[in-house]
N, C-alpha and C positions, 0 to 999 in steps of 0.2 A: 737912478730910477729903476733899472735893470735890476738892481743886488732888492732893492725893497720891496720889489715886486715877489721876487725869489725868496727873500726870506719871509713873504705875506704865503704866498702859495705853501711853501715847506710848515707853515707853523698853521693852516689850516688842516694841511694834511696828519700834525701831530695828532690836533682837535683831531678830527675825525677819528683817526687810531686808537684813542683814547675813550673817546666817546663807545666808541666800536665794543675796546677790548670791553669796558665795566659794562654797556650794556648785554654784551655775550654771556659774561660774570653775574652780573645779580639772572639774567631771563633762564641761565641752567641751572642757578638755586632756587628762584621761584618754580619751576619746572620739576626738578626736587623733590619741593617739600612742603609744594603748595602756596599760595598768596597768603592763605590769614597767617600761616605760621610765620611768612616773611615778613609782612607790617609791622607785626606785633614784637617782632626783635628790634632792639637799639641796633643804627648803621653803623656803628663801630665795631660790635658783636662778629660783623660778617668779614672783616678783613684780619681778624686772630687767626691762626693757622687752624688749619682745618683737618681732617682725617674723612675719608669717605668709605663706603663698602662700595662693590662694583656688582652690577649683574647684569643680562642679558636681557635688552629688551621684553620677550617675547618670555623670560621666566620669571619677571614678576609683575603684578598691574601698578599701575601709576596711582591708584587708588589708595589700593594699601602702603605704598611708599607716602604719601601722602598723609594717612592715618596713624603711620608710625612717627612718622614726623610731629604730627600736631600731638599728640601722646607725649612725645618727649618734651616738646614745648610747653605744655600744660602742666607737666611735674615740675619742670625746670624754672617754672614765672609763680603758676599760680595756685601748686598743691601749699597747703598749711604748717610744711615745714621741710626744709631742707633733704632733698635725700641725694644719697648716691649713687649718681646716676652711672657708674662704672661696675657695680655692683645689680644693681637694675638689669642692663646689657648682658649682665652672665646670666641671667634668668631670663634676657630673649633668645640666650644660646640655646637653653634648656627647651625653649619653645620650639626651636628650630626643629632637635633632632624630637620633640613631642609631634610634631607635623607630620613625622614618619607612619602617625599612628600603631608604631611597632614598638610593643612595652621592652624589648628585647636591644633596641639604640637608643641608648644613654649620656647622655653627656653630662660628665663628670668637673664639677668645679675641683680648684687644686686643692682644699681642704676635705672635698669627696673621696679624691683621687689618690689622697697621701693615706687615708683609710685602705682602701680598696688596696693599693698593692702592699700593705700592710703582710709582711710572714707571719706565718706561725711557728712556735716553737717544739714542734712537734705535738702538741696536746692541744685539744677544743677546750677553750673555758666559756660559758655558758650557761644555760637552762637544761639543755639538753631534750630540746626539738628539732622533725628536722619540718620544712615548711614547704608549700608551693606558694604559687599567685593562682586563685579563681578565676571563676569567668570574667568576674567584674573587678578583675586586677587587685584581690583584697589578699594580704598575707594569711595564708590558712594553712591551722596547723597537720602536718599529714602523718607525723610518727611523733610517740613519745619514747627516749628511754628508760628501762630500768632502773631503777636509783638513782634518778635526775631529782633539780630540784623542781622542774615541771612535773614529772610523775606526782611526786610528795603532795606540790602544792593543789593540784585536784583539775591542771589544763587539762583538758580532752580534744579528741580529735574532734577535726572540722571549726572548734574556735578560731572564731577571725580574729589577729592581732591588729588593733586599730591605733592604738598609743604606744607609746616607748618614753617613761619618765615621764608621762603627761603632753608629749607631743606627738600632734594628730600626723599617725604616717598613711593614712589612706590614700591619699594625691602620689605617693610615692609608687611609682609602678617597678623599679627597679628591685628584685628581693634582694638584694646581695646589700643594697644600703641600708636597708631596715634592720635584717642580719646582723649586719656591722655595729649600728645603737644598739642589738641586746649583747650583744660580747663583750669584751671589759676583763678586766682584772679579777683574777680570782681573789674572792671574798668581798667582792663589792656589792651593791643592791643594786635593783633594775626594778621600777616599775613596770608591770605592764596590765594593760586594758582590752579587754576580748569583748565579742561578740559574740554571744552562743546561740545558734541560730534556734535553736528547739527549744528553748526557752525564751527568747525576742526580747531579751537584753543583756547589759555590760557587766563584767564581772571584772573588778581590778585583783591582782595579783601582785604582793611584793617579795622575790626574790633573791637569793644570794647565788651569785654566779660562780659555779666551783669546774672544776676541772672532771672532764666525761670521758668514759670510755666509750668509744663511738661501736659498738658490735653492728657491722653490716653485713655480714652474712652468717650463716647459722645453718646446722642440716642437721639429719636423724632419720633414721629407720623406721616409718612407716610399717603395720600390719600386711604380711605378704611380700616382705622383701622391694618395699616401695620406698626408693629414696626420694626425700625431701631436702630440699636446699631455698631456703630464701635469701634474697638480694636486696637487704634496704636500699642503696645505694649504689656508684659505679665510683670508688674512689680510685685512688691513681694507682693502690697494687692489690685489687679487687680481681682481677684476672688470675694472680699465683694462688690466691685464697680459694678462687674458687676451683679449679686444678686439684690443691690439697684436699677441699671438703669432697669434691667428685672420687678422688681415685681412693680416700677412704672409704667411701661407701660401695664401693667394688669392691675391694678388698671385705668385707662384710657381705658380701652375695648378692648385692643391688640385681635386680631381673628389670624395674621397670622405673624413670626418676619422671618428679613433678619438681619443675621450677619456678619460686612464688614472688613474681614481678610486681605485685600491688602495693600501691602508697609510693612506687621508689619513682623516682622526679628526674630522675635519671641521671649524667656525672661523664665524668670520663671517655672519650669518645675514642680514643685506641685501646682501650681496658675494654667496650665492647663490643668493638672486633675482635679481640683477641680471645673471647669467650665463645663468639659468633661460630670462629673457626673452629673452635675446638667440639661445636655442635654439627654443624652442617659440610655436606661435600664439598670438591673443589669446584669453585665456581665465583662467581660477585656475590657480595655481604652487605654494603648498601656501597650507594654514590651521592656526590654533592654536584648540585649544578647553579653557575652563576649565573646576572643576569644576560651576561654575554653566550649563555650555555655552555660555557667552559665546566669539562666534567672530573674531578678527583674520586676515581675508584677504586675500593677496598676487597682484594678475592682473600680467598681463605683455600689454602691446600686439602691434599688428597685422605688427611686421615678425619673421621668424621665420629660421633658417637653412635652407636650402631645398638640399641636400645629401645622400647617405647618410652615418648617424653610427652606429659602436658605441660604448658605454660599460664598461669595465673596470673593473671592482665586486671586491673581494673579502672574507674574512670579517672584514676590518678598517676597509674602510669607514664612516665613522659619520656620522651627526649630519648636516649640512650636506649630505656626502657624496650619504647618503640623499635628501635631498632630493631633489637634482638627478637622479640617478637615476630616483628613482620617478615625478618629472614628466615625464622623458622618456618612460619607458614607458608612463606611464597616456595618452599623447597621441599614442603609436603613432611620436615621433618617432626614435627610434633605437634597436637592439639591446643588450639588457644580456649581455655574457659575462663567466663566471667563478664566483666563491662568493656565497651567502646573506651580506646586509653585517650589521654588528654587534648593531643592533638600538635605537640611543639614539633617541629622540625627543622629546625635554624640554624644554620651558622655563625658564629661571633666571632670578629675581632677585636680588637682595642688599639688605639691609636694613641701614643705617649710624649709623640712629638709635640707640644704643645710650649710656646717660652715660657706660660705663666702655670707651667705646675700642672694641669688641668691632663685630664684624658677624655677619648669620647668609644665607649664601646658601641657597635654596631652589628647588624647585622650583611653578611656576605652570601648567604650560598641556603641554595634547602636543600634538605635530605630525600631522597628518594629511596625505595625498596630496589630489591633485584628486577622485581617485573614492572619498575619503572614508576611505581605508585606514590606521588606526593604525602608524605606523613601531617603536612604542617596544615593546621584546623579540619582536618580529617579524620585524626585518628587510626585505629586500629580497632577492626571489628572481631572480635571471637569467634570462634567456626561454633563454639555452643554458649549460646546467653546466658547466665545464671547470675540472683539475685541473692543477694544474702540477706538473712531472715530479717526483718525490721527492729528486732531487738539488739539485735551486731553489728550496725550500719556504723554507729557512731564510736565502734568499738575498736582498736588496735586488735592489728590480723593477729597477733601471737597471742592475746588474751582471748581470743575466739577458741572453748573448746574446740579439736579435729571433728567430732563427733557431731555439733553444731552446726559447723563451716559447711554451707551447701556447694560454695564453688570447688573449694576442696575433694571433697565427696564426689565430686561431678568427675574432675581431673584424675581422681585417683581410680574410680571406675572405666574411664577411658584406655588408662594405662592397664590398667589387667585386662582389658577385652584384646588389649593387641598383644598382650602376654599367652593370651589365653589360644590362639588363630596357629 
């Protein structure tokens, strides 16, 4: 009587356990993922092995865990045809880091990602433009080269690039992927689809991608012994170039230099410090600060250029650009003429650790000036405003007669008043 009793008690207490554990099991996936999404699954559905994400109460709402849920539920029962829902999921990745609202963290599918670290063989094959992102994140074109097949084909600055071979790249905030679709194999074709904004429509373009000689910097000898140097770009030995093109024009009798910042999107971020220093005294050149305000500073030694300098800034300026800019001015080393520059000031890294191929660049750190001034959506203001005529606006700076060029004309009169002192 004793043993039946004990095995009655002991096989309640199973029941109970049982009951216990699957009601604990289905009330944390209803909990989950919501009721109607749980009804509406077959019960056998829910004991297939499972995979979860994890998060922290209090960082996501129950809501949207809820919504995403029923979202997955609704493709997976009742969309009109089959999809892949694993493929899906890398496009809520994409969403993740889009939440950032920072066009600048990316996350890169492994078919993005095997692009992107993609070398070069020492040569650009391309169009031979070089581009920013706008305000409104659209690929815009900001230089054309010389004997490109963009020159040839009639792209002008400021063209928004909105297609690539017929696909719409405007939702694409990253420039470096859109980049990547028009480069290719030399002698292959590319479509591409512009917007010209001074006209208020599309104009398509079909060219053949050849191999470009990239010219990013350039100088000469200005009227009055006025050296001139412009800086498309800051590529990775843009610092020894500019070295050479500087201490040639000394050697020529240089009294006063103008350096011409506009259109350049900026590049290389030890290329320019390295220029910085070779401008300004010993002293900080910029610094980056985390969100923890952990600080990485960059000084530049005692030997300085010892000259009058203006700097040519415009609202296309970026990044690097910036830089060089705002250390000149916070050091009182040279006059900035022209527009308010872009505004980027960011840090990137990229994360490659990924099993499935995949990267996610991101953003770590902002740039700050000497005197501690945040660059990023702030820009850089000119110590003199100047507006280029309406008819040059849409013009590449090197095709701008000197004689035309009012910011020009601005910067170079600057530099002879302090020639002239």
């Amino acid at each position: 009587m004793r043993n039946r009793r004990k095995i009655i008690n002991i096989s309640v207490i199973c029941i109970c356990l049982i009951i216990s554990f699957f009601s604990g099991y289905f009330y944390s996936i209803i909990r989950m993922v919501s009721w109607d999404v749980f009804v509406t699954k077959p019960v056998a559905e829910w004991f297939k092995p499972q995979t979860a994400l994890f998060f922290e109460e209090d960082e996501i709402s129950q809501s949207n865990i809820s919504a995403f849920n029923r979202v997955k539920n609704i493709l997976s029962t009742r969309y009109y045809q089959e999809i892949d829902l694993d493929e899906a999921f890398s496009m809520a990745i994409k969403g993740l880091s889009a939440g950032t609202k920072d066009p600048y963290t990316v996350y890169y599918t492994p078919e993005e990602m095997k692009q992107f670290m993609e070398t070069s063989t020492g040569r650009y094959v391309g169009i031979g433009v070089s581009v920013h992102m706008d305000e409104n994140y659209l690929l815009t074109v900001a230089d054309i080269f010389p004997g490109s097949p963009a020159k040839e084909a009639g792209i002008q600055k400021n063209d928004k690039i909105v297609k690539v071979d017929g696909e719409d790249v405007t939702s694409i905030t990253d420039a470096d992927l859109i980049v990547k679709k028009i480069r290719g194999e030399e002698g292959t074709k590319v479509r591409i689809t512009v917007y010209r904004p001074e006209i208020r429509d599309y104009i398509d373009f079909e060219l053949e991608r050849r191999a470009i000689n990239i010219p990013y910097i350039s100088s000469e000898m200005l009227e009055g012994n006025i050296g001139y140097i412009r800086i498309k770009q800051f590529d990775n030995d843009i610092a020894d170039d500019f070295e050479k093109e500087l201490n040639k024009l000394i050697l020529q009798g240089m009294k006063g230099l103008v350096i011409d910042l506009r259109d350049n999107p900026g590049g290389d971020y030890s290329q320019v410090v390295r220029i910085a220093d070779r401008i300004v005294p010993k002293g900080l050149i910029v610094y980056t600060e985390d969100r923890f305000k952990v600080r990485n500073e960059e000084y530049s030694d005692a030997r300085e250029l010892n000259m009058p300098l203006s700097i040519l800034i415009n609202e296309y300026s970026a990044s690097a650009s910036e830089i060089l800019a705002a250390c000149v001015q916070d050091y009182g080393k040279g006059v900035l003429v022209g527009k308010k520059t872009f505004g980027k000031g960011l840090v990137q890294a990229i994360d490659v650790n990924f099993d499935n191929g995949a990267g996610f660049k991101y953003t770590i750190a902002r740039y700050f000036t000497p005197s501690g001034k945040c660059i990023h959506e702030e820009g850089v203001m000119p110590d003199i405003e100047v507006d280029l005529d309406k008819e040059y606006k849409n013009m590449l700076i090197e095709d701008i007669p000197h004689d035309k060029d009012a910011q020009l004309t601005v910067a170079v009169e600057q530099v002879k008043k302090k020639i002239g002192r």
